[in-house]
N, C-alpha and C positions, 0 to 999 in steps of 0.2 A: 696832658689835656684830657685822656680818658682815665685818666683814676687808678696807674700803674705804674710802679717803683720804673725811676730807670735801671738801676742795677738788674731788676727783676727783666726787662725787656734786652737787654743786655745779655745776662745770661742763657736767656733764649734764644736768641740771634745766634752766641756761638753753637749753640746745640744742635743750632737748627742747620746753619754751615755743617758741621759734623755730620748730621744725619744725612746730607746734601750729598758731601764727599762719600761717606758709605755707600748711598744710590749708587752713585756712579758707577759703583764696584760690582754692588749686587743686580741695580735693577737694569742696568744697562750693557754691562759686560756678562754678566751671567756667573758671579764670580762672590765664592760665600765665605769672608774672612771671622773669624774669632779672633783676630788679635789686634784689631783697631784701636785699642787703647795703648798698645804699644806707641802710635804713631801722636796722639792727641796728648798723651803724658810726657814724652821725650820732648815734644817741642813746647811743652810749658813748662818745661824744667828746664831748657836751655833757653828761652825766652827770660824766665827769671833772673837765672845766674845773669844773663850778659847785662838786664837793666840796675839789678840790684847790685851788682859785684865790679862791672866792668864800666859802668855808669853810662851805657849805649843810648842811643834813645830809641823810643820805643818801634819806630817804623822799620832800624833796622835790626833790633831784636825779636821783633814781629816776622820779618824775611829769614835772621837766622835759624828760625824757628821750624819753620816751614821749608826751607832748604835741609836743614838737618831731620827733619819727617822723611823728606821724598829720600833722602839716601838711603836710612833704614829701610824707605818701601823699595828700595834698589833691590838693597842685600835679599828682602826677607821674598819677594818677587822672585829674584832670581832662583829662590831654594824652590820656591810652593808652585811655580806654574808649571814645574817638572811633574806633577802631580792635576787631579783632577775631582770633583765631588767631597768628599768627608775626608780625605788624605789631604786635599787641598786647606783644607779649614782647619786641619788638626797639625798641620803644621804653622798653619799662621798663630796659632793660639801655643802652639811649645815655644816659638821665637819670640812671641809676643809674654810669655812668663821668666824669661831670659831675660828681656829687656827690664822687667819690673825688679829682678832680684838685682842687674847693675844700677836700679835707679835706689835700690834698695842699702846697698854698701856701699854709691860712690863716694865721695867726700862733697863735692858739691852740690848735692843733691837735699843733704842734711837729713841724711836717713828718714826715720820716723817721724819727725818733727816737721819736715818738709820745708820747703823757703816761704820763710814766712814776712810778711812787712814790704814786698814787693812795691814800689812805687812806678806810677804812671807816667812819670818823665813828661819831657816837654818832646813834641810833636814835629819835626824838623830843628829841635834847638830853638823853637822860636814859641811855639803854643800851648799853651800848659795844659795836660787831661788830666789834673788833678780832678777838677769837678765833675759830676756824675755827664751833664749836658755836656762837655765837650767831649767826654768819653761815649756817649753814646751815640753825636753824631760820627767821629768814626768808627767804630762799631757799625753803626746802620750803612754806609760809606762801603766798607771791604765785606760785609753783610752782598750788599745789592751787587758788585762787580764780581764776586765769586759767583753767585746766582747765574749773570748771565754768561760769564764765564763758562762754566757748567753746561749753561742751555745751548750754547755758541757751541761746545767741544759735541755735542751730544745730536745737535742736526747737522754737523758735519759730515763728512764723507766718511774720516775717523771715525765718525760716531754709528754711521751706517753699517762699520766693517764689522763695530763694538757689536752692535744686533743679532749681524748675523753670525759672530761667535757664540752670540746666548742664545738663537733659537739652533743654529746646525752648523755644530763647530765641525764635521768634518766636510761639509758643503763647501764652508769657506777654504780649507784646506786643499778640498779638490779645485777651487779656483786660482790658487795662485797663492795666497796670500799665507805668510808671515805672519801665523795665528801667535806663536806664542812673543812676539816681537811688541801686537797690538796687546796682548794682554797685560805684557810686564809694563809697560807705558801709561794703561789705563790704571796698576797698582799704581805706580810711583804719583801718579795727578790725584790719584782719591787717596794715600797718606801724605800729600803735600797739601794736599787743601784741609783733611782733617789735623794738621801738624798746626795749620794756621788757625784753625778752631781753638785748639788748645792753646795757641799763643795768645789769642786774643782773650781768652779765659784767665789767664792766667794775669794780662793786664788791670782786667774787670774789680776783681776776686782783690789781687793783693795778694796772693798765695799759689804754690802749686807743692801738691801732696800725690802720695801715693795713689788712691783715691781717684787720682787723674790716669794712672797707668795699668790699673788692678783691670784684673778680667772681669769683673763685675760691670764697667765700664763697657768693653766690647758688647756685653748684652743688653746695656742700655741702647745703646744705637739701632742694636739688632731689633730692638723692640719700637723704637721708636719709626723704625723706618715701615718695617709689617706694620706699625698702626696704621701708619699716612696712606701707604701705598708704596709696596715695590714698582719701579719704574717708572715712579711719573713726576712731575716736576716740584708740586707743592705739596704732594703726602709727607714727603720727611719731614716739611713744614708745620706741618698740621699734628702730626706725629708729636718731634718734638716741645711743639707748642701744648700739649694734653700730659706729655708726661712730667716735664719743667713746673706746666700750674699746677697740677697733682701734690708732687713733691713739695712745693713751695706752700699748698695748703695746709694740705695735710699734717707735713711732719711734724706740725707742735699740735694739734688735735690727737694724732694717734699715733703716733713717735714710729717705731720702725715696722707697726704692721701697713703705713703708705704702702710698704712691698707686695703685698698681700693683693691688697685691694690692688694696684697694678695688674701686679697679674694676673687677676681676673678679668679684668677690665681687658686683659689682652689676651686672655683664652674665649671669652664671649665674641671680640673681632674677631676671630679666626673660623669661629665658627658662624658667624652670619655673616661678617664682611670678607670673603677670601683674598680681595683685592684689595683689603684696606677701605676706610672711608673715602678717601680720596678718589682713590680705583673703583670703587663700586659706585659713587657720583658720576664717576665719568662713562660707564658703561652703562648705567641708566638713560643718560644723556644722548650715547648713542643710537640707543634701541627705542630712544623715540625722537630720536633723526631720521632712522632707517624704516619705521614703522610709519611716520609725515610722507616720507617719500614713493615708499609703497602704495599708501594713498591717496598720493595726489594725482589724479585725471591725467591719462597724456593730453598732449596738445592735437 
């Protein structure tokens, strides 16, 4: 109705999920991964195999998917939250290059060539997402429940402990609390949700490639989420919604300098928006809540 592929809205959605789960990690636990592609490329490559090879259907190759995410974020958790700041990231990104050379040699993965011809299966065995409109309403569907999913985990009490590990992890530690308990938790939810990004990508698409697991991936997220805004609900939103249409313009106008112009595009945010656009909307917003209230008369 407004004049945009659905595939093209589709593939945004998962990105945007993606960028979503990333938050989770970064802007709310205080926790800076490089190796998120490990977890979006493992579960579109085991979402593939099971619909193409195993002839699953898609909801519960979609679950495999994402269940086989959050183990990897088990393992790779349990190694990196022994670890803290740049040891912490430089270990998700060696695990997460591990993971790309197994998806690289295994046999079902189809090395270089990737799995290709993925079809979208029937929906319970009963409704076909062949077409773009039935795939896009679930897409939009596990789109919106992961969202408030997210927003549900994130004003919780869980979500409150998340905080105050990112503002004063050893505050929390002097309180009681089982810091590195809530962190390996908050991995395994932000590569499970990201696992389901890439399954759902991978339904969309018809394929999953290398491309899905390459490090070049982690820093798309990385980028996408500093656009939106670290920490806040609809920056990765916003984020991945600017770098997706970018790409999608771009890349037959100017083939692979789109990279270029990104990254300008995101060294300019960084230097006027520190908070992202999203982040720096909302703190404008504030500062003239807070500036109304100062000027309003007492009673």
């Amino acid at each position: 109705m407004i004049g945009l592929y659905p595939v093209f809205v589709m593939k945004l959605l998962c990105f945007a999920l993606f960028a979503c789960a990333f938050n989770l990690l970064l802007g709310f636990t205080g926790l800076l991964s490089f190796g998120h592609a490990a977890f979006f490329g493992s579960a579109a490559y085991v979402t593939g195999w099971f619909v193409k090879s195993q002839n699953w259907t898609p909801e519960m190759a979609v679950l495999a998917g994402a269940v086989a995410a959050g183990l990897i974020g088990l393992v790779v958790g349990l190694v990196a939250i022994r670890r803290q700041g740049i040891y912490f990231a430089m270990i998700t990104l060696a695990i997460a290059q591990m993971v790309y050379f197994v998806c690289l040699q295994a046999s079902f993965t189809g090395g270089e060539d990737g799995l290709q011809g993925v079809p979208r299966g029937q929906l319970l065995g009963l409704f076909s997402l062949e077409s773009d409109t039935a795939m896009y309403y679930f897409v939009v569907a596990v789109f919106v429940l992961c969202f408030l999913f997210i927003a549900r985990i994130v004003n919780s009490p869980f979500g409150q402990v998340l905080k105050m590990i990112r503002e004063n992890e050893p505050r929390a530690i002097s309180l009681g609390y089982q810091v590195d308990r809530y962190k390996l938790l908050a991995f395994m939810l932000s590569a499970a949700l990201a696992g389901l990004a890439g399954s759902l990508k991978t339904l969309v698409m018809g394929f999953a490639t290398l491309s899905d697991v390459h490090w070049s991936m982690s820093g798309e997220v990385i980028l996408m989420t500093l656009l939106g805004g670290v920490g806040t609900f609809f920056g990765p939103v916003f984020g991945a919604g600017v770098v997706i249409s970018l790409q999608n313009l771009l890349a037959d106008k100017v083939g692979s300098w789109v990279t270029v112009i990104i990254g300008a595009i995101f060294v300019i945010c960084v230097l006027a928006f520190r908070k992202g656009v999203v982040g720096e909307l909302q703190a404008f917003m504030e500062r003239r809540r807070n500036a109304a209230l100062k000027a309003k008369p007492a009673n």
